[in-house]
C-alpha positions as CSV (number, residue, x, y, z in Angstrom):
1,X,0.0,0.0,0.0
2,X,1.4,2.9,-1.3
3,X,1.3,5.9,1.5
4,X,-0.4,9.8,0.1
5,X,1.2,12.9,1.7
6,X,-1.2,16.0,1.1
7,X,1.6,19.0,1.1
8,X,0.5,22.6,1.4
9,X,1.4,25.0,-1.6
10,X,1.1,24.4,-4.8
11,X,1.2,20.6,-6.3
12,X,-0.3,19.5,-3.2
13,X,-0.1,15.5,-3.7
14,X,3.3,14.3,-4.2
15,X,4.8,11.0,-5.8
16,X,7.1,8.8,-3.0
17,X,8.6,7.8,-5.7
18,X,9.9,10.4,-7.8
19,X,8.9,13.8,-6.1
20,X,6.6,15.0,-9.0
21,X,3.6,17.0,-7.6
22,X,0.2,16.7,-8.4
23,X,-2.7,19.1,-7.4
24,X,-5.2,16.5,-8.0
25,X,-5.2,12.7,-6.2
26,X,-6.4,11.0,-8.9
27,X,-3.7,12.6,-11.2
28,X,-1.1,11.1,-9.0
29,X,-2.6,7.7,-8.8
30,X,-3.0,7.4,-12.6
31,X,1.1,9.0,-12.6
32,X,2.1,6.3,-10.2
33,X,-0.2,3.3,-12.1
34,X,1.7,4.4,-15.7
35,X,5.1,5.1,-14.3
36,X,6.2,3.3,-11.4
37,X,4.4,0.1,-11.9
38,X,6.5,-2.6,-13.1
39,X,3.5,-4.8,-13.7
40,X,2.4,-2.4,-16.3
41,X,2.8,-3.2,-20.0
42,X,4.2,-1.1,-22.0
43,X,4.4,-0.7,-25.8
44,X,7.7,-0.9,-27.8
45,X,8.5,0.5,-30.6
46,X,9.8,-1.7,-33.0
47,X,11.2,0.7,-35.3
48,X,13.1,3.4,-32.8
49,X,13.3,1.5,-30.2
50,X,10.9,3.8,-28.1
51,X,8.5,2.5,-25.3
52,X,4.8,3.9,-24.7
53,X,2.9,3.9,-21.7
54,X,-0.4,4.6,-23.5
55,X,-1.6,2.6,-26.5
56,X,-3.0,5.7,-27.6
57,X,0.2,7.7,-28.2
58,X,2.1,4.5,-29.0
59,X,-0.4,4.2,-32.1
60,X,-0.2,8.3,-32.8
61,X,3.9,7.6,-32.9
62,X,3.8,4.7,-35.3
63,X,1.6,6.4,-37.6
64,X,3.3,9.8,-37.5
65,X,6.5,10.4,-35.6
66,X,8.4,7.3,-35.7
67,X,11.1,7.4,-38.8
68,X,10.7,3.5,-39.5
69,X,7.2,3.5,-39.8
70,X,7.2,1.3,-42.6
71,X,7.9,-1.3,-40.6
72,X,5.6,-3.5,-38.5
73,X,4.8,-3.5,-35.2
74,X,4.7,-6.5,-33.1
75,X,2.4,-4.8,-30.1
């Protein structure tokens, strides 16, 4: 069980794991679910090399930004 501090000021939630502030809870939760869970599956790039947290911007780097994107993706 992972262990919320509310700080005062600005950013009021932060991370335990990195320090990044967040001034809503759920925005830290979601940080901490994509981020710092090693459980979490991440899509790889199979042209750059590049790793994606959300399928979404995965897909939106395949189709636009990545240089190889001629070649196929395994994910």
């Amino acid at each position: 069980m992972i262990l919320l501090n509310l700080v005062s000021g600005k950013g009021g939630y932060q991370c335990p794991y990195c320090l990044k502030r967040f001034d809503v809870r759920y925005s830290l939760l979601r940080h901490i679910r994509v981020i710092h869970d090693p459980e979490r599956h991440l899509y790889d790039c199979n042209g750059c090399g590049r790793r994606f947290a959300w399928k979404s911007a995965f897909l939106r780097h395949v189709n636009i930004t990545c240089v190889n994107r001629g070649r196929r993706q395994t994910n």
